[in-house]
N, C-alpha and C positions, 0 to 999 in steps of 0.2 A: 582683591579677594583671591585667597588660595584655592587652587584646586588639588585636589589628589591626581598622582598624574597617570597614564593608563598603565596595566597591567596585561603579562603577554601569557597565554596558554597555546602549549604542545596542540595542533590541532591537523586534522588533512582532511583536504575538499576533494571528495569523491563521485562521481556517478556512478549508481544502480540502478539497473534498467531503465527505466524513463524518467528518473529523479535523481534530483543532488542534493548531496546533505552535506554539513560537518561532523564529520567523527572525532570522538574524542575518548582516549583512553582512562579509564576511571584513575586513574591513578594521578594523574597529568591535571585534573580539576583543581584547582583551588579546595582545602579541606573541607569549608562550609559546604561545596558542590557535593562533595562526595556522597551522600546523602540526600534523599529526597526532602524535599522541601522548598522556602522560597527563596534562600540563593541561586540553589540551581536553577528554578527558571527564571530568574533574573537574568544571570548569565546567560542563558542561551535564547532569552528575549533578545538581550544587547548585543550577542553576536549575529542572529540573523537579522537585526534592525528594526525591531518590533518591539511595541506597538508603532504603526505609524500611519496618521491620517493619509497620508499624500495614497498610499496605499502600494510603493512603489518598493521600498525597503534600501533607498539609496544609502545609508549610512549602514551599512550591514552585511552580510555574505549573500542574505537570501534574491532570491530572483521575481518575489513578487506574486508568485504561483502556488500553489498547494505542492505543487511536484519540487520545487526548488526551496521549498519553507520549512527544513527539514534537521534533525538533529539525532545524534548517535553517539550512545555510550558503551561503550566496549570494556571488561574484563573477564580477566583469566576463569573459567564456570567454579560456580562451587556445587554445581549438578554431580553426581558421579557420573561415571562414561559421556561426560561433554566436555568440551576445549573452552568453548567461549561463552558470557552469558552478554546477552543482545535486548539493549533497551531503545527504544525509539520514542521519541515527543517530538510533534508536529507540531511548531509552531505557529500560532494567528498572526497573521496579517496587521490587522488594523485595531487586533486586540489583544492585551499584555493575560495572555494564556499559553499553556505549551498542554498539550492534549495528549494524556499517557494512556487513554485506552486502550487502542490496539497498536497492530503492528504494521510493518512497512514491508510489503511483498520485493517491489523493487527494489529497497535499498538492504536486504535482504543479500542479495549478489553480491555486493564489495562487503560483507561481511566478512566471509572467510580470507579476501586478500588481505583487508586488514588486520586481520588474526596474526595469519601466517607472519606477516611483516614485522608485526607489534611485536612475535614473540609471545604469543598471548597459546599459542599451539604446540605440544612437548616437539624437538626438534626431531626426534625419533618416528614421526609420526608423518613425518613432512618426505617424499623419495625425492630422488635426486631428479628424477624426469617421470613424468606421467600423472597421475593426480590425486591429492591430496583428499581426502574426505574430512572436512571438519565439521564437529557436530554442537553445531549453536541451538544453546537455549533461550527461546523469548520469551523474556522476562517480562515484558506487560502481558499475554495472554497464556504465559507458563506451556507453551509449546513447544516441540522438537521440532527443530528444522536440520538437514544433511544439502552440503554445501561442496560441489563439484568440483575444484579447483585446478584448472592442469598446472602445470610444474615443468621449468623448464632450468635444468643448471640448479636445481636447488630454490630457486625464486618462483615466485608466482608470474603466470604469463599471463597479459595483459591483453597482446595485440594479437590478430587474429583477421577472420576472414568473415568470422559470424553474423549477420545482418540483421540488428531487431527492428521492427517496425517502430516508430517514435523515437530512433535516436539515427542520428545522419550518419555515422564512421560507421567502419563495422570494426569487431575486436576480437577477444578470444570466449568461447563460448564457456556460460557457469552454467550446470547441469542443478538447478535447486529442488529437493523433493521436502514438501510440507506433509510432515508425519503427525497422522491422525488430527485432520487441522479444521477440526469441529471448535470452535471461539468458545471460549468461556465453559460454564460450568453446565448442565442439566442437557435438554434436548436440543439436535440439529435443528430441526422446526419447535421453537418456544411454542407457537400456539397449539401446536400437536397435527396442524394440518399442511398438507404441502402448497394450497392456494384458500385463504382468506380473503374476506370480506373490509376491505380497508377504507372506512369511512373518515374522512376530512371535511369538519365541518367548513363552509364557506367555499369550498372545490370538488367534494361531490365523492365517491364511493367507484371504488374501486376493486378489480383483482389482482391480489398481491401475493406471490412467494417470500417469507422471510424465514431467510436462512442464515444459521452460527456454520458458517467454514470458510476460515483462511481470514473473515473478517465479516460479523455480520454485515447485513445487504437485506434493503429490501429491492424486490424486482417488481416490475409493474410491464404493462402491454404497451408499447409506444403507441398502435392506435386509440384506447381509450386515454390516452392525455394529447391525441392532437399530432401526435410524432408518426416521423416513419420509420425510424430506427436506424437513418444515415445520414443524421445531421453532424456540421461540425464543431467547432468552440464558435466561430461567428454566427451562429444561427441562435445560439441560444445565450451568450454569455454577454451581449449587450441588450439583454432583454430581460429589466428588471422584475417584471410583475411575474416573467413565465420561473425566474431561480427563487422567487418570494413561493412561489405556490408548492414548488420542488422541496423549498427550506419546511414549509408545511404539512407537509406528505410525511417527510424526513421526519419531522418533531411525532408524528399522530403514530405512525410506525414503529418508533422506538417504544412508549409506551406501552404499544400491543405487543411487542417483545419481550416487555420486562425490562427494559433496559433502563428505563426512567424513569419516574410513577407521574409524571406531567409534564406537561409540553413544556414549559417555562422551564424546566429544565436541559433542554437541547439547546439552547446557544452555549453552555459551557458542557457542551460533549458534539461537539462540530465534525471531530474523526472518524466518529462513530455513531450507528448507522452509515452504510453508504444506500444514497438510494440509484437505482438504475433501471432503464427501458430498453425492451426487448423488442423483436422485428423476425420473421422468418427472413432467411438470405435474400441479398437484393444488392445489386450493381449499384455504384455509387465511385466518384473520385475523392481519394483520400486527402487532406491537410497538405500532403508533400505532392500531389498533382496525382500520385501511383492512380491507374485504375484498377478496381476490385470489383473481377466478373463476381456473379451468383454463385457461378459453381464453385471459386477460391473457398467458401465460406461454409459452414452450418448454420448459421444464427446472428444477425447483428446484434451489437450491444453498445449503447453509452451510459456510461457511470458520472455521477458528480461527487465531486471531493472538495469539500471545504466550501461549499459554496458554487459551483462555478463544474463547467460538464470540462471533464479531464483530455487532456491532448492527447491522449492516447487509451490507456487505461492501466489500472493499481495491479501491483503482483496479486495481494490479497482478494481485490476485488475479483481478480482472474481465476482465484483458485474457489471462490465460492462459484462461478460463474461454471467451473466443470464441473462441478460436485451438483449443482443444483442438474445441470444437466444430465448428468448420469443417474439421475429417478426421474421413470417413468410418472406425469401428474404434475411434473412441476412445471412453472410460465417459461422457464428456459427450456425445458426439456420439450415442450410442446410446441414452442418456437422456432426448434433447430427439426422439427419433424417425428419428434416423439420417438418411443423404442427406447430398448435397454444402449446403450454405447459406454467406453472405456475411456472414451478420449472426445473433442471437442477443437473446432476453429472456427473462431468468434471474430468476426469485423467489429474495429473500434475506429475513432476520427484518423490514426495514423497509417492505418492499415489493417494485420493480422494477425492473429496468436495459435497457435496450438498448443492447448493443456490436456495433459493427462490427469484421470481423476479413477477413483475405486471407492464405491460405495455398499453398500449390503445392508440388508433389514432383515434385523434378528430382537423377535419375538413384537414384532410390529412396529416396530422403532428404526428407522436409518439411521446408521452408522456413516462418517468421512472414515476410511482407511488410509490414504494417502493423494497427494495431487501432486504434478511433475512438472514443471514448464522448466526451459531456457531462457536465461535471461544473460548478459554480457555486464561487466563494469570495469572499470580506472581509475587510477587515482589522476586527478586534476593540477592539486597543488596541497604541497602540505607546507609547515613552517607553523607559524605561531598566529592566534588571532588576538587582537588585541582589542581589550575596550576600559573605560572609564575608570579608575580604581573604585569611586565610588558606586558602581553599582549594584552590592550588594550588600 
């Protein structure tokens, strides 16, 4: 029997902040890719090795993880006064889906290095030493993001001294600032209020903040679900029945969002929604051994992504995480000790983050104006990926 024999696409394996993806430049896709639809995610099913029961992703790039399950489409903006426009689909694990809801806070970072590199940024735009500003548009939630870049000889400077929590090297620091980065379309709070009444039938009723910034999110109290708000991935992610109740929370949530009109719904929007539990600061040893006094911190938080509580925590999720906190009322803002603040550092299983955020309420409505973190990235390995010719 013949087979069609594999086929190789332009591709580079990147980290941003605490995730790796494959980037790929729109142009470099096979023609049917170009285009949404189900070649492309065929394609970038068969390049990260998904669907795959074993659940491992051995035949593929991806690493198994929500943070490493990842994929990027890059071209030149057809936005005006932007450089680049930035697509991201998470791919499933163990299911032949790629999830274009939102977007990807961490991998977010190696965007503008791969800009500048691809050529995707006018060259005029680019100094010979100091840093580049490019201005990517995210094209699943139609947002501006500004992208720090230093500049070193004309190239982008990689290496660095910069330290993030959840990634072992340190490198050279991306400054990302998420402009006006309220998700989707209508109100920061869908329901109109800052803490809701989050009823799950079969798991019990709840107080919940859900918020549209950087990536909706619902938030809940780590003690009424049982938590202390310093667990790590081994506390909770071989423990079926407590991510079954989480995935439930998740589906009941969304709905009261708007985001779905029924639960049966949420196994095919996995990205979105994230849900997460909150803790006032508390001493805890991190995933890497680090200890994290009390005082390190304003507020613990753990988030789940795809199923499964994050090794660290999501750009996106980060930047709702300062937003929520920066209004007085909300489950994070009241967590981290309540009061007006500008800024935020939030314990996750890896350690620490410090986000800057700017919010305001005008005419009874909150407004996101902007949110700030550091995040570092690199390129890995680029060259070609190859898969199956039949696969699309």
């Amino acid at each position: 029997m013949t087979h069609k024999p594999q086929i190789k696409i332009p591709a580079t394996y990147m980290r941003g902040g605490t995730s790796k993806g494959v980037f790929f430049s729109l142009t470099d896709l096979p023609e049917a890719a170009q285009v949404p639809g189900e070649a492309r995610d065929k394609i970038l099913l068969r390049t990260i090795g998904s669907p795959d029961p074993y659940g491992q992703q051995i035949d593929g790039m991806g690493g198994a993880t929500s943070s490493t399950s990842k994929t990027v489409i890059l071209a030149k903006s057809e936005q005006p006064d932007h450089d680049v426009d930035y697509l991201f689909g998470q791919v499933a694990i163990n299911k032949a889906f790629v999830d274009w809801s939102g977007n990807c806070g961490n991998l977010t970072a190696a965007v503008g290095a791969f800009a500048i590199s691809k050529g995707l940024v006018d060259a005029g735009r680019i100094p010979e030493n100091g840093i580049c500003i490019v201005r990517i548009w995210q094209k699943n939630i139609k947002k501006t993001i500004i992208a720090h870049v230093p500049i070193t000889n004309g190239e982008v400077q990689e290496t660095g001294d910069f330290e993030l929590d959840g990634v072992t090297f340190p490198a050279a620091e991306v400054v990302i600032e998420f402009m006006d980065p309220a998700d989707g379309e209508g109100s920061m709070f869908p329901t109109g209020n800052l803490v809701d009444d989050l009823d799950v039938p079969g798991v019990g009723t709840f107080k919940a903040t859900m918020i549209n910034a950087g990536i909706p999110t619902i938030f809940v109290n780590a003690a009424d679900i049982g938590y202390t708000g310093t667990e790590l991935q081994k506390d909770l992610n071989s423990d079926a029945e407590a991510l079954a109740r989480f995935e439930t929370m998740r589906a009941y949530g969304a709905v009261k969002m708007g985001l779905i009109s029924n639960i049966s719904e949420a196994v095919a929007r996995q990205h979105t929604p994230k849900i997460a539990f909150v803790a006032p600061a508390a001493a805890y040893e991190s995933s890497s051994g680090k200890q994290i006094a009390e005082t390190d911190i304003d507020v613990c938080v753990r988030a789940l992504s795809m199923g499964k509580l994050h090794h660290a925590m999501m750009g996106t999720a980060s930047v709702a995480i300062a937003t929520a906190a920066a209004i007085p009322g909300t489950l994070v803002n009241e967590a981290a000790g309540g009061g007006a603040r500008d800024a935020v550092t939030f314990g996750h299983p890896s350690g620490t983050l410090r986000v800057g955020a700017a919010a305001e309420e005008v005419n009874g409505e909150w407004t996101a104006k902007k949110a700030v973190m550091s995040r570092s990235a690199r390129i890995i390995m680029e060259g070609n990926v190859h898969i199956p010719g039949d696969t699309f």
